[in-house]
N, C-alpha and C positions, 0 to 999 in steps of 0.2 A: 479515567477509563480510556482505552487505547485500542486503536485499531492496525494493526501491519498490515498490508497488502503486501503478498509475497510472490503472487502470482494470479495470472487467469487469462482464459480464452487462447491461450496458444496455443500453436496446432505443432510445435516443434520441441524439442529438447528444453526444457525450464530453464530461466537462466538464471536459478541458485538453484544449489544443490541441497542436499537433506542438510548438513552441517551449520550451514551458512545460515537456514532461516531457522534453526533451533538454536544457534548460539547467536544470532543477531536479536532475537526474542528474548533470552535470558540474559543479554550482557542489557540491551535496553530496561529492561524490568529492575536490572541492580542498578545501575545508573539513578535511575530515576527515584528508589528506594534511596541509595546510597549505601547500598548493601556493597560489601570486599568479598572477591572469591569465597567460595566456603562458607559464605554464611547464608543461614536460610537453607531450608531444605524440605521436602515433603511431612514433614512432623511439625514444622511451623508455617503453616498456611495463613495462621493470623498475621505473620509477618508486613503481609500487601494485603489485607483484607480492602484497603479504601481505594488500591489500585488494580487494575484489570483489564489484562491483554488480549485481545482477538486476533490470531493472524491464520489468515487464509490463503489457500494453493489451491489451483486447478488438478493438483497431481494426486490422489488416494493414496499411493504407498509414502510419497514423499509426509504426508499428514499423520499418518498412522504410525512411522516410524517418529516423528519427534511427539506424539502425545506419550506412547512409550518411553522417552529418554526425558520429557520436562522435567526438573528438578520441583516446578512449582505449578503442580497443576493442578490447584486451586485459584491458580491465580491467571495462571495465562493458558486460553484454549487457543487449539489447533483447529480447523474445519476446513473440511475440503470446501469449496467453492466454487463454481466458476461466476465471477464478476459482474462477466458480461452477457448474464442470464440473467432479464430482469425480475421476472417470475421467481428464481431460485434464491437472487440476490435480498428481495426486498421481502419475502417470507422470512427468511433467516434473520437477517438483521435485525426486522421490528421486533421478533420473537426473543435475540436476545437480547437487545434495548431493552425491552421490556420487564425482560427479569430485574432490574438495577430502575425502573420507574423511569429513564429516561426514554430523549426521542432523538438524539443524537448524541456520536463518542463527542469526546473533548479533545482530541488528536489523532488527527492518522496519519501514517507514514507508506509511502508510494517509494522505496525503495527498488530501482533501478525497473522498473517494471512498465512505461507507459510507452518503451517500441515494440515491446511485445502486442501490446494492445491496438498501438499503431499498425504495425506491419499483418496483423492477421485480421485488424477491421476496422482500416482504412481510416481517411479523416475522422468521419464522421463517429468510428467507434472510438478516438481519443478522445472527440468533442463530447460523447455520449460519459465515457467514465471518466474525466473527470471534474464534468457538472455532477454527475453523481455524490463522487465526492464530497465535493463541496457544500452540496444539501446536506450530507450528512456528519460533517466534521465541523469544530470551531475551528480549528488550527488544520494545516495540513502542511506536511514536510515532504518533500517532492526531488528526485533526485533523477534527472531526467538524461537518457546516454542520450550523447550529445549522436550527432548525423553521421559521422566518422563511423559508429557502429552500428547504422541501420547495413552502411554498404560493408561493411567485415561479415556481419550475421547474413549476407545474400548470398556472400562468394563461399563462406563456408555451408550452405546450400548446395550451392552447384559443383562444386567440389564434392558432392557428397551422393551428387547424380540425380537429383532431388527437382522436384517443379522449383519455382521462385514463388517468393509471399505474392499471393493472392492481389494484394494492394502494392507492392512494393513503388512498383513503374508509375501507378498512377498518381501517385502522392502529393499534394498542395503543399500540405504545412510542413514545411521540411526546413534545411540550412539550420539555424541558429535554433538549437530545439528548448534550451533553458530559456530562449529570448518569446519563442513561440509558445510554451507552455504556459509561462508569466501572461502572454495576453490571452490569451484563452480564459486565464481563471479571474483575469481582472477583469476584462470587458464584459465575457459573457455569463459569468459565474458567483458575482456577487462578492468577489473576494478582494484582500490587497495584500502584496507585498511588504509582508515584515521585515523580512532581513535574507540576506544572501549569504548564506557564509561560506565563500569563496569553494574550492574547488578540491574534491577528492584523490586520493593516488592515480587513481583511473582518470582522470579529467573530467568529472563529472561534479556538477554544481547541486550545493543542497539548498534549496528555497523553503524558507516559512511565509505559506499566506495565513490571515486571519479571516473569518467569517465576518463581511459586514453584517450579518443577523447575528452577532454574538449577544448584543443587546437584548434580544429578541429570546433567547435560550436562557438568559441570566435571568429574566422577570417571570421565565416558567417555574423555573428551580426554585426563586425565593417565593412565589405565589404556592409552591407544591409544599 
């Protein structure tokens, strides 16, 4: 079971589009199947019955337009979300955990999504999602835009005639943000560094931590 974070809490333009988080969802879901173009399709939802996608957007039309186009949607849902609602976040979640008897996914992926989080709530709302997170994922794959695009995403702000992010100016954990997000989730978070594996077209690093309580979730499953 699989969780995407595709977006939330941002007070600006999304930074993927409708396309991007409906084929980034389905090319992940073949992947992981080992399904080829073309195969699988709404008539075989047994295909991934033992796998299962959640990915979530702060955006309603951006969600509604790809529940509409999923090829597999039995298998992977769409939900509006915002994240950084704790109330909205943690009804949702337990409720669908719960469908499947579990009490956390087995992976989530935080693709390019944690200065949005940063920039519209501040330190403390990076530190806030993604401890989150963490509680609720074994693995978590983390793809964090480096500091180069906190300052691009301000100027195209102001160019645009617009206030500046709310936090931008006052910001602590800044500079090296793959260096910064890694301590975040080791020191404070319970988690550790799997693997780096090196660096995106965009220059952007994708980190696998694991759950030090992964232990702790295996002894539920075999106990259930």
């Amino acid at each position: 079971m699989g969780i995407l974070c595709a977006g939330g809490g941002a007070q600006t333009p999304q930074p993927l589009s409708f396309s991007s988080l409906q084929e980034l969802s389905v090319a992940l879901y073949r992947h992981l199947l080992g399904l080829q173009e073309g195969e699988g399709s709404q008539e075989q939802p047994a295909a991934g019955e033992e796998l299962n996608l959640l990915c979530c957007d702060i955006d309603p039309e951006l969600i509604q337009r790809a529940q509409q186009c999923s090829p597999f949607p039995a298998s992977i849902s769409f939900a509006n979300l915002d994240i950084m609602d704790p109330r909205a976040r943690e009804t949702f979640l337990s409720s669908h955990l719960g469908r499947f008897g579990r009490s956390a996914f087995d992976i989530g992926f935080c693709m390019s999504v944690t200065m949005w989080i940063h920039l519209n709530h501040g330190d403390s709302g990076l530190v806030e999602f993604l401890s989150f997170l963490s509680s609720l994922c074994r693995y978590l794959l983390v793809e964090p835009q480096p500091w180069k695009c906190y300052r691009a995403a301000a100027r195209r702000l102001r160019r645009l005639g617009r206030s500046d992010f709310e936090h931008f100016r006052s910001l602590t954990i800044n500079g090296d943000m793959a260096e910064r997000v890694t301590q975040i989730l080791t020191r404070d978070c319970a988690m550790e560094l799997v693997s780096c594996f090196g660096s995106t077209s965009w220059d952007r690093s994708l980190l696998l931590f694991r759950s030090n309580h992964e232990g702790r979730e295996t002894s539920e499953q075999e106990q259930g």
